[in-house]
C-alpha positions in Angstrom: -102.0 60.1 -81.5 -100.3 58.9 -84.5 -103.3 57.1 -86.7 -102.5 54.2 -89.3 -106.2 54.7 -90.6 -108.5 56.9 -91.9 -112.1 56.7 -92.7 -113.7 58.0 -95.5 -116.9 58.9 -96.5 -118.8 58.8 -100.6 -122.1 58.6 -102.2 -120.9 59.0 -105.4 -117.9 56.6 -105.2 -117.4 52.9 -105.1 -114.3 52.1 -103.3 -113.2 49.3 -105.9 -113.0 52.7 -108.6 -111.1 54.7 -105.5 -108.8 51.7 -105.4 -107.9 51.3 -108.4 -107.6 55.0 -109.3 -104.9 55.4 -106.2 -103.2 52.8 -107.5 -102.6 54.4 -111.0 -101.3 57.2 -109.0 -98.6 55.2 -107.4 -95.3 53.8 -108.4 -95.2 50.3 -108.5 -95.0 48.3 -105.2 -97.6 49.3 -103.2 -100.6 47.9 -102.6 -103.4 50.2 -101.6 -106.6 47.8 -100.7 -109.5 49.5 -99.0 -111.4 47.8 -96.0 -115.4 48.8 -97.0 -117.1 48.9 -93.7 -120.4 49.8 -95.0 -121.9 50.7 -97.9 -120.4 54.6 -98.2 -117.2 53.9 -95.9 -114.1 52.4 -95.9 -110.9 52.4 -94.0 -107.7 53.7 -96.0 -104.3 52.8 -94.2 -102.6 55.9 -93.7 -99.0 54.7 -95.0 -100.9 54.9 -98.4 -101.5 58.6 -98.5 -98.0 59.1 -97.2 -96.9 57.6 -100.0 -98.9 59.7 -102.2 -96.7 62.6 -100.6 -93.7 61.3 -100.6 -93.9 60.6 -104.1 -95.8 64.2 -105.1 -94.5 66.7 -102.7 -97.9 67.5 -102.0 -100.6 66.8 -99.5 -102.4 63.9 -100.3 -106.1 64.4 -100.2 -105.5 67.9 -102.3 -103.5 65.6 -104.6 -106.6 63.3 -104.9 -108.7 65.8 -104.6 -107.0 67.0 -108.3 -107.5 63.5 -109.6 -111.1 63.2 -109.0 -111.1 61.7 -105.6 -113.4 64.2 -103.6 -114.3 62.6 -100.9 -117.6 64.0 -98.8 -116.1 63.1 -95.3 -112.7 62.1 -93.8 -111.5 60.9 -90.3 -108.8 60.0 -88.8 -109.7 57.3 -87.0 -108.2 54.7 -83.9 -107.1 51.1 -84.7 -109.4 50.5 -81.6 -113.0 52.0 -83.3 -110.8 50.6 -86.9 -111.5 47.4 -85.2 -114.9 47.7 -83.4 -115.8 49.2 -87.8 -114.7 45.7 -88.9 -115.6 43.3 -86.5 -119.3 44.9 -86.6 -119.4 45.7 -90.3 -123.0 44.9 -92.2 -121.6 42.5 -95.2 -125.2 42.8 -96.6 -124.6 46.4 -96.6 -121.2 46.2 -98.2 -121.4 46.9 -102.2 -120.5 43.3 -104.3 -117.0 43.3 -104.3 -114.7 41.6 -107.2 -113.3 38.7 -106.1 -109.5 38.6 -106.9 -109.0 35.1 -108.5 -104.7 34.6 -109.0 -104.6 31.7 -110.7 -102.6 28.3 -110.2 -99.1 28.1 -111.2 -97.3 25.2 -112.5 -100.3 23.0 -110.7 -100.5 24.6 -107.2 -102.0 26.7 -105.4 -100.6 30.8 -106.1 -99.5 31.2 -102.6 -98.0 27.8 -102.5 -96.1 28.7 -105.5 -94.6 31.7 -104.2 -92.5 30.6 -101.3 -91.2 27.4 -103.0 -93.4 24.8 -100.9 -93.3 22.4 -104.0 -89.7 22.2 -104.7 -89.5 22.0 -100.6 -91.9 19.2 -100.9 -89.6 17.4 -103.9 -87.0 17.2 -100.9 -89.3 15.6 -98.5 -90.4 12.8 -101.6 -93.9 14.8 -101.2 -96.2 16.2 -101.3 -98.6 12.9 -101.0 -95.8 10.5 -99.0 -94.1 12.7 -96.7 -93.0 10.6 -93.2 -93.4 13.3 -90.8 -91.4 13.4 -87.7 -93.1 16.6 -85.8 -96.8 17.2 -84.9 -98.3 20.8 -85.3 -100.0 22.6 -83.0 -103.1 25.0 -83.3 -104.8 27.6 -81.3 -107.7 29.0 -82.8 -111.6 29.1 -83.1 -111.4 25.0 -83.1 -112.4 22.0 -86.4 -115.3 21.0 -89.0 -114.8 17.7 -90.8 -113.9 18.9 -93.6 -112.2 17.0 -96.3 -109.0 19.7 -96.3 -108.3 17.7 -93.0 -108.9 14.1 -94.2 -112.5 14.0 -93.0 -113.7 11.2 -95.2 -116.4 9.4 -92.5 -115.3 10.2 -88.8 -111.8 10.3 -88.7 -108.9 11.3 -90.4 -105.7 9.7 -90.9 -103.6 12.5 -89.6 -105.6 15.0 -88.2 -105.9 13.7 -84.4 -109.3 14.9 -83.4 -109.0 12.7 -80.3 -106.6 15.0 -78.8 -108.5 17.9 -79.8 -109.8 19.8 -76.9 -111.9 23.4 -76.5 -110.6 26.0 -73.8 -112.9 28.7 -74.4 -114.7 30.4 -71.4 -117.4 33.0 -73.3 -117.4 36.6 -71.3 -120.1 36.9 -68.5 -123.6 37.6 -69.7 -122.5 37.2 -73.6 -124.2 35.0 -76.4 -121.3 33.8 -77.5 -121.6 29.4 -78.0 -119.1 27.5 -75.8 -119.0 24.8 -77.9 -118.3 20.9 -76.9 -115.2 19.5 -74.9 -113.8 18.0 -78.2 -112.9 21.7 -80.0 -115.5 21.1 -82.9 -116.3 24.9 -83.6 -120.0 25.0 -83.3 -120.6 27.2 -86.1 -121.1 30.9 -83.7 -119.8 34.1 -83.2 -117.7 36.8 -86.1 -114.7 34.3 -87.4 -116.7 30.7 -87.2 -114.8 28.1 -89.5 -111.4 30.0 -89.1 -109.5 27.3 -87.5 -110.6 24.8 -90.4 -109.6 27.4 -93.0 -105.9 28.3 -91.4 -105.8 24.7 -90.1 -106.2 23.1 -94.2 -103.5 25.6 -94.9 -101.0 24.2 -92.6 -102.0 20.5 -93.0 -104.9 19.7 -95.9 -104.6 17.4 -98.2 -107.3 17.0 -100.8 -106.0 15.2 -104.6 -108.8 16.5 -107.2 -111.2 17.3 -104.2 -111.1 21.1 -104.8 -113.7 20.9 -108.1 -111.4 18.3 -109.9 -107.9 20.1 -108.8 -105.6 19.0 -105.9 -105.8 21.4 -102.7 -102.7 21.4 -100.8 -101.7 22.5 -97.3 -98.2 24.0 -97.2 -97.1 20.5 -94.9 -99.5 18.4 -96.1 -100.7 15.4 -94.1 -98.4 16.6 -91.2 -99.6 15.3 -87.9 -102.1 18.2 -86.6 -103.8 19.0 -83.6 -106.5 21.9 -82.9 -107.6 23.7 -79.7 -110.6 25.8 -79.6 -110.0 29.1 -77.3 -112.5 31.5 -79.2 -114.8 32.9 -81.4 -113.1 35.5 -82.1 -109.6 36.1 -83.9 -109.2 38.8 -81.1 -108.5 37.1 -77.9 -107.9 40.1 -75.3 -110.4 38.5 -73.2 -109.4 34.9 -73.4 -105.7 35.1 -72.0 -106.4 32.3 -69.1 -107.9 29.6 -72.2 -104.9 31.0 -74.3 -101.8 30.4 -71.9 -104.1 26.8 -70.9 -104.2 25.8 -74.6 -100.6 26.5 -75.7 -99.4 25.1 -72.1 -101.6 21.7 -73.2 -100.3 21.6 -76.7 -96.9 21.5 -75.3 -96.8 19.6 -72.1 -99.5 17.3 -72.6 -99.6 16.7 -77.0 -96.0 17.3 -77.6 -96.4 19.2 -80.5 -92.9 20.3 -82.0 -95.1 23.4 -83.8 -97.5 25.8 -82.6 -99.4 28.0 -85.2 -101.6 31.2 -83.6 -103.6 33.1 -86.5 -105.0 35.2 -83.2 -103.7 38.0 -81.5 -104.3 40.5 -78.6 -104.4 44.2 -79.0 -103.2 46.3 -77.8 -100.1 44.3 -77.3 -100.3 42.6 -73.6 -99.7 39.5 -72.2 -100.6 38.2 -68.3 -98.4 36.4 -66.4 -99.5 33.2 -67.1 -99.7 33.4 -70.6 -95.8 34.6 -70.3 -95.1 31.8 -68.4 -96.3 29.3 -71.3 -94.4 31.1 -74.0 -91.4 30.8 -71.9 -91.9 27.2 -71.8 -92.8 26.3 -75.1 -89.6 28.1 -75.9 -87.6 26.6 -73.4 -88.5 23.0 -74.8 -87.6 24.2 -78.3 -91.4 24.0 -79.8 -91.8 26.6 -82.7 -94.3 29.6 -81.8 -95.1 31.1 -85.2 -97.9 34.2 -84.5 -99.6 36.7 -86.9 -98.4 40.0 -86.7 -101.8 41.4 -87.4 -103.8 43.6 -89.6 -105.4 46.7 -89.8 -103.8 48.6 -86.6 -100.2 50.2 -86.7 -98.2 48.0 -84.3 -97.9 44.2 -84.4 -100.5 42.3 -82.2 -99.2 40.0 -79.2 -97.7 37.8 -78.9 -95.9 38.5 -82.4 -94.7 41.5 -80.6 -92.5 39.5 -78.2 -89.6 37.5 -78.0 -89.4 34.0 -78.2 -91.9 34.1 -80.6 -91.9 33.9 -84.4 -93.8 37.3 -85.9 -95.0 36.6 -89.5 -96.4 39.2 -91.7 -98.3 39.7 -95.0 -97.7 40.0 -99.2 -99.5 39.4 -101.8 -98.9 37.6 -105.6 -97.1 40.4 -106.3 -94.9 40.6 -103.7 -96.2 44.0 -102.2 -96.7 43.9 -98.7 -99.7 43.5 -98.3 -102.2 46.9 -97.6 -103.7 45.5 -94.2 -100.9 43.7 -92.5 -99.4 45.4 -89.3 -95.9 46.7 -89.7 -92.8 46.6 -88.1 -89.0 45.7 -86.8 -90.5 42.8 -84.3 -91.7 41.4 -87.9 -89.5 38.0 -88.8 -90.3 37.5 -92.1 -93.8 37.9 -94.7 -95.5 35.7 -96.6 -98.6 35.4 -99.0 -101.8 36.8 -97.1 -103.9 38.2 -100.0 -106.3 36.6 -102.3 -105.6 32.9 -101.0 -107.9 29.7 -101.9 -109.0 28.1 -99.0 -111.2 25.4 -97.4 -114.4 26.6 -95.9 -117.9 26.2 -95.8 -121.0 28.3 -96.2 -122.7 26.9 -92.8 -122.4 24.8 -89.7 -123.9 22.4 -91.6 -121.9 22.3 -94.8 -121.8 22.4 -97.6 -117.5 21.8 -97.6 -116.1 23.7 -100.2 -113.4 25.7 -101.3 -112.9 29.7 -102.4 -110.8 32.1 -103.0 -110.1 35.5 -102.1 -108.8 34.8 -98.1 -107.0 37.3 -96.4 -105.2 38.0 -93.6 -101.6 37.5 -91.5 -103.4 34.0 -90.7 -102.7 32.5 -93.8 -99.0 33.8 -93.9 -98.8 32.3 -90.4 -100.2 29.3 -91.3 -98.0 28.9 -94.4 -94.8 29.5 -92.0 -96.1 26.8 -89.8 -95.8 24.4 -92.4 -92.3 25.1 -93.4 -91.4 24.8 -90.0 -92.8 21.3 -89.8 -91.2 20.8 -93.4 -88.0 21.8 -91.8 -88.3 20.2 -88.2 -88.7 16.3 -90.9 -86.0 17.3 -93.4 -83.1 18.2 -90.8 -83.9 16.3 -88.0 -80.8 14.1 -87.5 -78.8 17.0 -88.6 -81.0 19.2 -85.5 -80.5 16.4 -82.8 -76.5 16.2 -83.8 -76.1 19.9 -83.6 -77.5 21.9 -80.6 -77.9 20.8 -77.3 -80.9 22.9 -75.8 -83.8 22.6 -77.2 -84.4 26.7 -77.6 -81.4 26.3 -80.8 -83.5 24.6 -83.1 -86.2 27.5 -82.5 -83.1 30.4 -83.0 -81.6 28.3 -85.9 -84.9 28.0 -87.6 -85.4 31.9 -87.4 -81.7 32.6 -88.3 -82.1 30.5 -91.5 -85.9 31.6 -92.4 -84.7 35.3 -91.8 -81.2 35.4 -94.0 -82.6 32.8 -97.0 -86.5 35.5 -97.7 -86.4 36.8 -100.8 -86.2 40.6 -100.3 -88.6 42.3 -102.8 -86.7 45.4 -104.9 -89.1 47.9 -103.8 -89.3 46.9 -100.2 -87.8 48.9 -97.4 -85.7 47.6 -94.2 -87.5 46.7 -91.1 -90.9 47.2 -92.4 -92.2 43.6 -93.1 -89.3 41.9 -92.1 -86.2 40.4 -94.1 -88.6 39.0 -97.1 -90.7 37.1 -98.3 -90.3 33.5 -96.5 -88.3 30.6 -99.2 -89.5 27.2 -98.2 -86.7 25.4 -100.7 -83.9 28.1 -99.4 -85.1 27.4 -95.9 -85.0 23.2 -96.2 -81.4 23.4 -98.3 -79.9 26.2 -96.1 -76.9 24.7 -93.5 -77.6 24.4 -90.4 -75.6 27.7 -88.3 -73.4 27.0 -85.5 -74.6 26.5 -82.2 -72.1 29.2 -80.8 -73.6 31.5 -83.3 -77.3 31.2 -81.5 -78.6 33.9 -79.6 -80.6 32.6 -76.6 -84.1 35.3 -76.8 -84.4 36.8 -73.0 -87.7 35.4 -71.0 -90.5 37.4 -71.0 
């Protein structure tokens, strides 16, 4: 079996020392983040210590092993029990970890920064009077009322709660909260408040709300729907309320945009939900899916045509330590160290923090320059392809060619770059004849 993590084992070390004495040991370009999954273990991703032997010529725990790094257990170690580690990890167990705090630049938001959203939004007349033409879609754990998403009193002007709905059927004999008809997350399970975290990324919109600064979404304001189909950012068992919520968002909403910061593993996909990626695709709507973290291989349905694959970097435009690699990879973008809307409780208070992670934010940052893109060329769009699947293969064509590729990066890793909002919104639009239909799944 060919592992992508190991597990290691230390009373005597703290992992924030082990990281940061790796990376002195490494050429720049690499990042080497540990995943703690209790207070003496943590997950180390294996491309790390090849690395460390590429570089050195030597094995790589020997080679730590001379720098001070003895380690009293190591195991190589499934990205199935990797994940069963993290989802069931004791935070109050965990030693007080340092948040990483990037701060702004030029007025926004780090991540925000790095792929151009602002001069994308200078484009658009934005980032406070954008006139959308597209709606977003969003599959994930389902909405709070938070202020990211316009929740001043009950409603918000562009975040339509009323078509909102929850899809989520919880496994026989589990504890695991349905929740309501309207896709409010009820505040249960691992990954509670995800969807209003990745969902203010795509879509918040918050001038000096976030402790006297602005908080931005990468589209903000854009027209944005939610569907609740878990608790859980792994949805293996919740294929049926997946292929129900993206056929809903399509048939029934109309979104132009679907955004899924969830994914399967290992990579599988039923019938049904093939069918409703087939015909999302087929009626041109954008399907932009994290590629994952912490196992080898890219997560479904990022792993499959006719959808958009997103990876992960972070503010220094390494690929990011977690993030699942590989070829079916589009295109990266910021994952690490991201401030975010959340909230401590069901019950509030709202708030915002930094130090999120994960594929989801990249995903949802992708989302948003697809909607950015979908409002700035849309006459252009409607003049120049005929079937609806070309705006979804031009879209990927121009994302893909315009990322900025890193120096240190290699090919077919974490796709072409790192995702250029400006380059994407000022790129021309490619021939129709040049578009390469994707083959059903």
């Amino acid at each position: 079996m060919n592992y992508s993590n190991y597990l290691i084992e230390s009373d005597h070390l703290t992992f924030p020392a082990v990281q940061k004495a790796i990376n002195s040991l490494l050429l720049q370009g690499l990042d080497v983040r540990l995943t703690p999954v209790s207070r003496n273990r943590a997950l180390i991703r294996r491309h790390i210590l090849d690395a460390i032997e590429a570089q050195y010529n030597i094995d790589p725990w020997q080679y730590l092993q001379f720098n001070h790094l003895k380690f009293d257990k190591i195991e190589s170690i499934s990205d199935e029990d990797a994940l069963a580690l993290i989802a069931h990890k004791a935070n109050a167990e965990l030693d007080a970890q340092s948040n990483i705090v990037v701060p702004p630049v030029n007025g926004v938001q780090w991540h925000l920064a790095n792929i151009n959203a602002p001069q994308a939004w200078a484009l658009l007349g934005g980032p406070d009077t954008i006139a959308w033409t597209c709606k977003v879609g969003q599959i994930d754990t389902g909405y709070t009322r938070h202020p990211a998403l316009g929740f001043t009193g009950g409603a918000s002007p562009w975040f339509d709660s009323a078509q909102c709905r929850n899809f989520y059927v919880p496994p026989p004999y589990s504890n695991h909260e349905e929740g309501q008809p309207t896709g409010e997350d009820p505040g249960s399970g691992p990954f509670w408040g995800h969807g209003t975290r990745i969902g203010a990324t795509i879509s918040g919109w918050h001038p000096g709300g976030d402790g006297g600064g602005n908080f931005y979404g990468c589209a903000p304001k854009v027209p944005h729907v939610i569907v609740r189909i878990s608790n859980s950012v792994v949805i293996n068992d919740q294929l049926p309320a997946f292929a129900s919520a993206l056929n809903y968002l399509v048939n029934t909403v109309k979104v132009d945009v679907v955004s899924l910061s969830m994914g399967i593993f290992p990579a599988y996909l039923s019938p049904a939900a093939k069918t409703a990626i087939n015909n999302a695709y087929n009626k041109g709507v954008l399907f932009v899916c994290a590629g994952g973290q912490h196992v080898s291989s890219v997560v479904a349905p990022a792993k499959y045509g006719r959808t958009i694959a997103v990876g992960g970097t972070t503010s220094k435009d390494q690929v990011w330590a977690k993030a699942s690699l590989g070829p079916e990879i589009d295109w990266s973008a910021p994952a690490a160290d991201i401030r975010r809307a959340t909230l401590d409780s069901a019950a509030g208070p709202f708030k915002y923090k930094d130090n999120g992670d994960g594929t989801s934010y990249a995903t949802a940052l992708s989302s948003g320059v697809a909607a950015l893109w979908l409002t700035h060329r849309k006459a252009a769009i409607a003049n120049a392809y005929t079937q609806p699947w070309m705006r979804i293969a031009a879209f990927k064509q121009i994302a893909r060619s315009t990322a900025r590729l890193p120096d240190p990066w290699g090919p077919g890793v974490a796709g072409t770059g790192i995702l250029d909002a400006f380059a994407v919104l000022s790129a021309p639009l490619p021939p129709a004849a040049a578009l390469l239909q994707e083959a059903a799944l």
